[in-house]
C-alpha positions in Angstrom: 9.2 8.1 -46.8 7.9 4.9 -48.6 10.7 2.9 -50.1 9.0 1.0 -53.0 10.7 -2.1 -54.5 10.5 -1.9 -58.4 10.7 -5.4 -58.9 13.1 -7.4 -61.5 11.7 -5.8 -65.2 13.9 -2.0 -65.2 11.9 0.9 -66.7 13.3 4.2 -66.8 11.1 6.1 -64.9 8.8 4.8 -61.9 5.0 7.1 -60.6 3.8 6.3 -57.3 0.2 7.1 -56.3 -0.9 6.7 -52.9 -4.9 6.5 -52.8 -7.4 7.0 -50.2 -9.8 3.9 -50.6 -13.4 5.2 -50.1 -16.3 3.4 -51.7 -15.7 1.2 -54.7 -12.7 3.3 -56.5 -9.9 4.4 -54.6 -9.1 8.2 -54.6 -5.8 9.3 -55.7 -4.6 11.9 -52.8 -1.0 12.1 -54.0 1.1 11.3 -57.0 4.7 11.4 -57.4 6.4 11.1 -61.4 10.0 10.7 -62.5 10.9 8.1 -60.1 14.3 6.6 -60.5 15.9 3.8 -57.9 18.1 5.1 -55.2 18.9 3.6 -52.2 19.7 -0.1 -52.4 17.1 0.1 -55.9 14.2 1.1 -54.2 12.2 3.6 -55.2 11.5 6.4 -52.3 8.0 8.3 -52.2 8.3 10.3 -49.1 4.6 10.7 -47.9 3.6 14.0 -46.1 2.4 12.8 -42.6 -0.5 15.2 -42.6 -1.8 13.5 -45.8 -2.4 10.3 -43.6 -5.5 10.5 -41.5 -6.1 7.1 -40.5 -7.9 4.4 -43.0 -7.3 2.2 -45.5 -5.2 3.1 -48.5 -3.6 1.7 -52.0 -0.1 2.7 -52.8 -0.2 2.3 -56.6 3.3 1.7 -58.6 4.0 1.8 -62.4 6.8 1.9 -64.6 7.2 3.0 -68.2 10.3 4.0 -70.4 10.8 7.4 -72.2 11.0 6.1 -75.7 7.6 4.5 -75.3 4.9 7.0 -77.6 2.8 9.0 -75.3 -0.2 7.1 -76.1 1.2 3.9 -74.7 -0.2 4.2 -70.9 2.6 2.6 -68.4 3.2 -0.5 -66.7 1.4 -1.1 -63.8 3.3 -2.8 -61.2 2.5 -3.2 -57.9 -0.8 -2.1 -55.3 0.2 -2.5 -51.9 -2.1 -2.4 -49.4 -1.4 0.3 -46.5 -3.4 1.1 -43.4 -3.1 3.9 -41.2 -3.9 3.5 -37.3 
């Protein structure tokens, strides 16, 4: 499990991709929506082991509110690099 700090601006729901980075575009491997803060406010993405061979990945964080029209694409928020050994 990745706990995921939100930062200061609150959203009402939180996605979390992590992505594989191969080439010059990451590849999105997994994705979790409907994030809300938990534990101490952070954000937990719990990560399959078996989706970690080792390399270099992005862990990709946005935010975004429900009231917002569904054309309006969310906040992004934080990439966080992440390499497995």
């Amino acid at each position: 499990v990745l706990l995921l700090d939100p930062g200061f601006t609150q959203y009402d729901v939180y996605r979390a991709s992590l992505m594989r980075e191969q080439g010059a575009e990451p590849t999105p491997i997994l994705r979790s929506a409907e994030l809300t803060p938990t534990y101490e406010g952070l954000l937990a993405f719990a990560v399959p082991g078996t989706n970690l061979a080792p390399g270099a990945y992005q862990v990709e964080l946005e935010g975004r509110n429900r009231d917002w029209p569904a054309s309006r694409a969310s906040d992004s928020l934080t990439r966080t690099p992440l390499t497995v050994r």
